[in-house]
Wavefront OBJ file of the C-alpha trace (Angstrom):
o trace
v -75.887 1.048 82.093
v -74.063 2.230 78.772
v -72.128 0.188 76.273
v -69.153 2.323 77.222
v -69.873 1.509 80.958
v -69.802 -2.515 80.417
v -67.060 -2.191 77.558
v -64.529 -0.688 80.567
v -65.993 -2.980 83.284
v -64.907 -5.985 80.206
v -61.433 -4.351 79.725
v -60.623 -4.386 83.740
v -61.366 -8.024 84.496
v -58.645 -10.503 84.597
v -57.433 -12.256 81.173
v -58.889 -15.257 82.652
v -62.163 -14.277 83.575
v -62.426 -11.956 80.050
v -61.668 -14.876 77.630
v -64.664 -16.676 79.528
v -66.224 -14.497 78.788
v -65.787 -14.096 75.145
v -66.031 -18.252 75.070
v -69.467 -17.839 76.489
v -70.432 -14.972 74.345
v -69.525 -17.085 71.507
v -71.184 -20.405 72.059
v -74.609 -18.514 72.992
v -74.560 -16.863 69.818
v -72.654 -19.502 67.473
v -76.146 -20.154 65.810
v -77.168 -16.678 65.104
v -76.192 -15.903 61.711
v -76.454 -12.091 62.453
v -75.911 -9.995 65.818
v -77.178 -6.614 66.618
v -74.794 -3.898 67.415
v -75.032 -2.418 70.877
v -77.713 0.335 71.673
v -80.382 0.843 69.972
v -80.117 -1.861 67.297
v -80.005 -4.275 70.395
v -83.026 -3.202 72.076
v -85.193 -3.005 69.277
v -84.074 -6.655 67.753
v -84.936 -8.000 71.408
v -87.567 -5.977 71.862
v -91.162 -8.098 72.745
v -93.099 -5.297 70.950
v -95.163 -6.605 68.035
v -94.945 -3.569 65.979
v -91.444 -1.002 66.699
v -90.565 2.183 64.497
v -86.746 2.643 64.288
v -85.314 5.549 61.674
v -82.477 7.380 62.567
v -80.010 8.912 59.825
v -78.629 7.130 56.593
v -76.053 4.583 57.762
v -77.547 3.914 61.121
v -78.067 0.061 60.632
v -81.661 -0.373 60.086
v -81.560 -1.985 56.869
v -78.923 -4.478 59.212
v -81.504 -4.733 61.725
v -84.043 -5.275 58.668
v -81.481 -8.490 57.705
v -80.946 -9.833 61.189
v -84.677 -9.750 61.983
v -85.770 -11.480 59.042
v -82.963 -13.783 59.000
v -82.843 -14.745 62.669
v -86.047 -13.592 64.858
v -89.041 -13.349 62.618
v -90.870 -16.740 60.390
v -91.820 -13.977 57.639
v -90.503 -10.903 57.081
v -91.529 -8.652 54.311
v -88.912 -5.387 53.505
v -89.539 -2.702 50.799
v -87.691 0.212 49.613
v -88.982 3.377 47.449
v -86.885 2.596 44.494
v -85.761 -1.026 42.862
v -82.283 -0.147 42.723
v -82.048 0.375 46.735
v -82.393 -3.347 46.567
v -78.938 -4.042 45.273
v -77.644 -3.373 49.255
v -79.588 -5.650 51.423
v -79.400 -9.030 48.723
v -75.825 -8.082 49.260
v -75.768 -7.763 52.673
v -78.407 -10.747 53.457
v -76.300 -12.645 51.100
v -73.050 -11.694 52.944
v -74.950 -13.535 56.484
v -76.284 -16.560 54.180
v -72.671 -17.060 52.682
v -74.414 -17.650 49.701
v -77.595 -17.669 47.159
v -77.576 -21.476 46.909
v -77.959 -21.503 51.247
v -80.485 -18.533 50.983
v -82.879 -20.358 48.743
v -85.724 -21.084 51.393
v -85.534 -17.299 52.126
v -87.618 -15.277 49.293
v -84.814 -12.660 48.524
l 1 2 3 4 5 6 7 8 9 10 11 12 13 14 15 16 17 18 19 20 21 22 23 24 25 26 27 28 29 30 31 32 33 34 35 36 37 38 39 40 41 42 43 44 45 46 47 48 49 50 51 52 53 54 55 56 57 58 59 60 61 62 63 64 65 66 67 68 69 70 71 72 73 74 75 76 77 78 79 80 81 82 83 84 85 86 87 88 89 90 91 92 93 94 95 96 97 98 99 100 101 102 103 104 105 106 107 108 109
């Protein structure tokens, strides 16, 4: 099924039935500090594989998917980049998920 498949099946139920729904969407993921987007960001974060290759374009969300792993799936994560300055992004963006540097110390960033 596609996300745009489940997305109208969500917009046709009831108001009811939709905002328990969302209520129950909420509380399962109230202690993940980062959620995957739908597609293929989704099945590779819950993805069993040991070792996965994801690329795609620049903007695509795999430095998110980087982030969310490390933060939320994975006890040690290591990510590099080519260049220092690339850097700059993901302590922003892990920082961002942490809220700040002084909750992010047990995480080596």
């Amino acid at each position: 099924m596609k996300t745009k498949d489940i997305v109208d099946r969500f917009a046709n139920l009831p108001d009811e039935q939709r905002q328990g729904l969302i209520a129950d969407a909420l509380s399962a993921t109230s202690s993940m500090r980062w959620l995957p987007n739908c597609g293929p960001q989704s099945a590779c974060f819950f993805s069993p594989a040991h070792l996965t290759y994801y690329g795609g374009q620049a903007a695509g969300g795999k430095s998110d998917l980087l982030i969310g792993l490390a933060l939320g799936a994975h006890r040690s994560s290591l990510i590099v980049r080519r260049q220092y300055v690339d850097l700059s992004h993901l302590i922003d963006r892990t920082l961002e998920a942490y809220g700040s540097r002084n909750q992010a110390t047990s995480a080596s960033i």
